[in-house]
Every structure is written in structure tokens, then in C-alpha cells.
C-alpha positions, 0 to 999 in steps of 0.5 A, a space after each residue: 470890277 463893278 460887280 467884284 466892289 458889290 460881292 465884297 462890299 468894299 468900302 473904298 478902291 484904290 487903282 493904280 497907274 492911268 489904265 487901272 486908275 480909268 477902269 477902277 474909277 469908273 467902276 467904283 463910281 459905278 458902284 457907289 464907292 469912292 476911289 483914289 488913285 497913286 500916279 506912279 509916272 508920267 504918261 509915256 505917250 504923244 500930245 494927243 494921247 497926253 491931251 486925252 489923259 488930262 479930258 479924262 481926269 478933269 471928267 473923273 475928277 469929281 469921281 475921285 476922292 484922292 490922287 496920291 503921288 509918289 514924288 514931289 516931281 510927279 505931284 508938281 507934274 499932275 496939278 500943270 499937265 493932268 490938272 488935278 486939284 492941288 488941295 486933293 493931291 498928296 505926295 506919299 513916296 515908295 518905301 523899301 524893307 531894310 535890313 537891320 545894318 547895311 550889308 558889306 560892301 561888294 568890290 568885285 567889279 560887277 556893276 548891274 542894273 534892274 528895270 522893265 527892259 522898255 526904251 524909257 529905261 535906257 538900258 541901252 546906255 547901259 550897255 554901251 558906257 559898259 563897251 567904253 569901261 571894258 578895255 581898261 577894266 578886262 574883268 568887268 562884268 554888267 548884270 542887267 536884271 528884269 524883262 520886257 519888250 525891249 530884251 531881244 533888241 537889247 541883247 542884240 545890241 549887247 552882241 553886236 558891241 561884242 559884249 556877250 561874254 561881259 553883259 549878262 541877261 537875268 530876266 524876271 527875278 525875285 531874288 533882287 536883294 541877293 542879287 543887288 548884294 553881288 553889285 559893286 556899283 548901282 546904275 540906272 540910265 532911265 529917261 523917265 521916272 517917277 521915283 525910282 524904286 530900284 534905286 531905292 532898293 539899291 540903296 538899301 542894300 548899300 550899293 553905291 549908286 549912279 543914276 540920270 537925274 530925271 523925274 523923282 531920282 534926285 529926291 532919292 539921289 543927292 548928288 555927291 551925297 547919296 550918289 552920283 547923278 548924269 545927265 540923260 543917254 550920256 553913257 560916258 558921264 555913266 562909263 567915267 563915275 563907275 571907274 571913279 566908284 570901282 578905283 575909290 573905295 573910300 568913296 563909295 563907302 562914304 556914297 553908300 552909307 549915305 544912302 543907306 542912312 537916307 533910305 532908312 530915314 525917309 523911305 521905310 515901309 512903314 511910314 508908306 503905310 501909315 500915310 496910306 491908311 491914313 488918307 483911306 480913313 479920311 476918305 471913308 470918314 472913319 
């Protein structure tokens, strides 16, 4: 990394998570270049590797220009927990393409979800609000979009709940906007989340949304408002505002044209990159 910032004279290196943010840091220090780091989540790990990240970032604090966070739980989150300095600190959060007008609405009963396929996610909850939704909805069918550790567990799980027919598996996909399209309903169970850019996404695309209301969701999803938010691993809550969206269209029209319009409003593209360029030019005193 040193030596790539040296060939291609860069003016500045912009790393990204806590790893990334370690070696770039340390490499652009080296080199004599600022750094600023976006924290995208919080660290998923135990006290004492929790206690080694904070030691890490007050002794690469004076090497870092900017930290960057894409929420306001996430930058409330690295002033108590990492310690870094609230005056160095900005939230800049995700933004999303949109398209020109919000896609029709699908009414078929497909309720789908996207995510890294790690236990954070809480695709396993998924899984099972869908075994309480089938009996009474026999047509119901649940796309789970994404890849990761967790997948062969997971789709264990889906067979031994008798869902192998229902639940169906599409890994790694760059298609994710035709097929959050074919959705009628948007879930997201995570346990962890910094802001939730498939959320977003879903959003969007104008499918109605319900997801956990932990870490940066509730920035993203007011409830009854753009969405509909449940507490954490609780697959009923989860199985009960499905059956409310799929049997009151009126609702979920109201839900995701909401959303729609607050995507658009606060979590566009462009705004994410002239924030962005414009704490490059501050840093490197253009």
C-alpha cells in the first residue's frame, strides 16, 4: 500500500471499515499523506477486541484527518465507544440511484430480502416469520438475495422448517434492482446495522418496507411512516406486518411512496459525493 501511494503520488487515502482503515492509515502515514476513514458499522466482536479497536484509533487518531460515518447512530457510537474526536467527525450517509418515477408496485405475494448471509443479518428470522406466514397464504413465496458463511446453515434451516419449495436462495446478484422489482414486501431482520443500504435500495424501487429497528434503520424507516419497524429476532412481529402490507394495499401504497419520496429527498448520489469531495478538499487545503 505504501509503495502504491508513492508510484501514484496520491494526494490523500480514503480507507474504509476498521481493517482497511488500519493498514491504509498506517500506510498513508507512512508515506506522508493524509488519511480519513468512513466507519460503516460497529465492530462485531468481543470486549476485548472492542477494547483493542478503541487503543487503535486513539494511537491513529493524530494520523487521521477525518472519520467519516454514514449515520448519526454510527457517529454518536465512534465519539463513546472508539473515542474519536466529535470536532473531526461528520455524518455522510449512503446515497442511492434512483430512478426518474417510482416503479409499479408488485402484488404478487414474493416478500424477499438482501444481505451478507452472516448471523448479524438475522436471515434466520427471516426464515422463520415465513414457516408462520405459509399456512395461511399457501402462494407465498420468500427471495433471500446474497452469500456468505452462513448460506449452507441457512438453507438447512429452510429444509428442516419444510420450506424448501417456498424459500428460495439466489446468491450473489448484480441484478438487485430488477429483482427488489418482483418484491411485494421488503424485509430486513438484522441484529446490526450501521445504516442499511439495502433498505434503502428497496425504498428506492418503491417496495413497501419492514425492518428491525436497530443501529442507523430508524434514520432510514419511520415508522408507520416510510415503513414499518420490529424489534430484533422477533419473527412474529415480522410474519404479522407482512400479512398487514400483502392484505392492505392501500397501505402499502401509502408506505412506499413515502419512502420513495424520502429516498429521493435526503438520500441521493449526488449529495453523498459532493459532501464527500468536499471534506477531500478540505483536508488536502484545496
Amino acid at each position: 500500500m505504501y509503495r502504491e501511494i508513492r508510484r501514484g503520488q496520491w494526494d490523500l487515502v480514503h480507507c474504509h471499515g476498521f481493517q482497511g482503515g488500519a493498514v491504509g492509515r498506517a500506510a498513508a502515514a507512512l508515506a506522508g499523506v493524509p488519511a480519513i476513514v468512513t466507519i460503516h458499522n460497529t465492530l462485531q466482536a468481543a470486549y476485548p477486541a472492542r477494547l483493542g479497536a478503541r487503543l487503535a484509533e486513539n494511537w491513529m487518531g493524530h494520523k487521521t484527518a477525518w472519520w467519516v460515518t454514514v449515520s448519526s447512530f454510527l457517529r454518536n457510537y465512534a465519539w463513546k465507544e472508539l473515542g474519536i474526536p466529535e470536532e473531526r467527525t461528520e455524518v455522510i450517509v449512503n446515497g442511492v440511484e434512483l430512478p426518474a418515477a417510482i416503479p409499479p408496485w408488485q402484488q404478487r405475494p414474493v416478500i424477499g430480502t438482501v444481505a451478507r448471509l452472516i448471523p448479524a443479518k438475522g436471515i434466520d428470522v427471516f426464515i422463520q416469520a415465513v414457516q408462520l406466514l405459509r399456512p395461511e397464504i399457501p402462494e407465498l413465496k420468500a427471495v433471500i438475495i446474497g452469500d456468505g458463511p452462513a448460506a449452507g446453515e441457512l438453507k438447512a434451516l429452510s429444509r428442516d422448517l419444510g420450506l424448501s419449495s417456498t424459500v428460495e436462495f439466489l446468491g450473489q446478484r448484480e441484478d438487485v434492482r430488477e429483482q427488489l422489482q418482483k418484491m411485494a414486501v421488503f424485509v430486513l431482520p438484522t441484529r446490526s446495522e450501521g445504516l442499511g443500504i439495502s433498505v434503502l435500495e428497496a425504498m428506492a424501487m418503491g417496495v413497501p418496507v419492514i425492518a428491525t429497528a436497530v443501529g442507523g434503520v430508524p434514520e432510514l424507516v419511520r415508522h408507520n411512516h416510510t415503513g414499518l419497524l420490529v424489534r430484533q429476532d422477533e419473527y412474529g412481529a415480522i410474519a404479522r406486518s407482512v400479512r398487514q402490507l400483502l392484505r392492505n394495499k392501500e397501505r402499502a401504497e401509502a408506505l412506499r411512496m413515502a419512502a420513495y419520496e424520502h429516498a429521493a429527498k435526503n438520500f441521493s448520489i449526488d449529495a453523498m459525493l459532493q459532501r464527500t469531495y468536499a471534506i477531500y478538499r478540505r483536508v488536502v487545503n484545496v
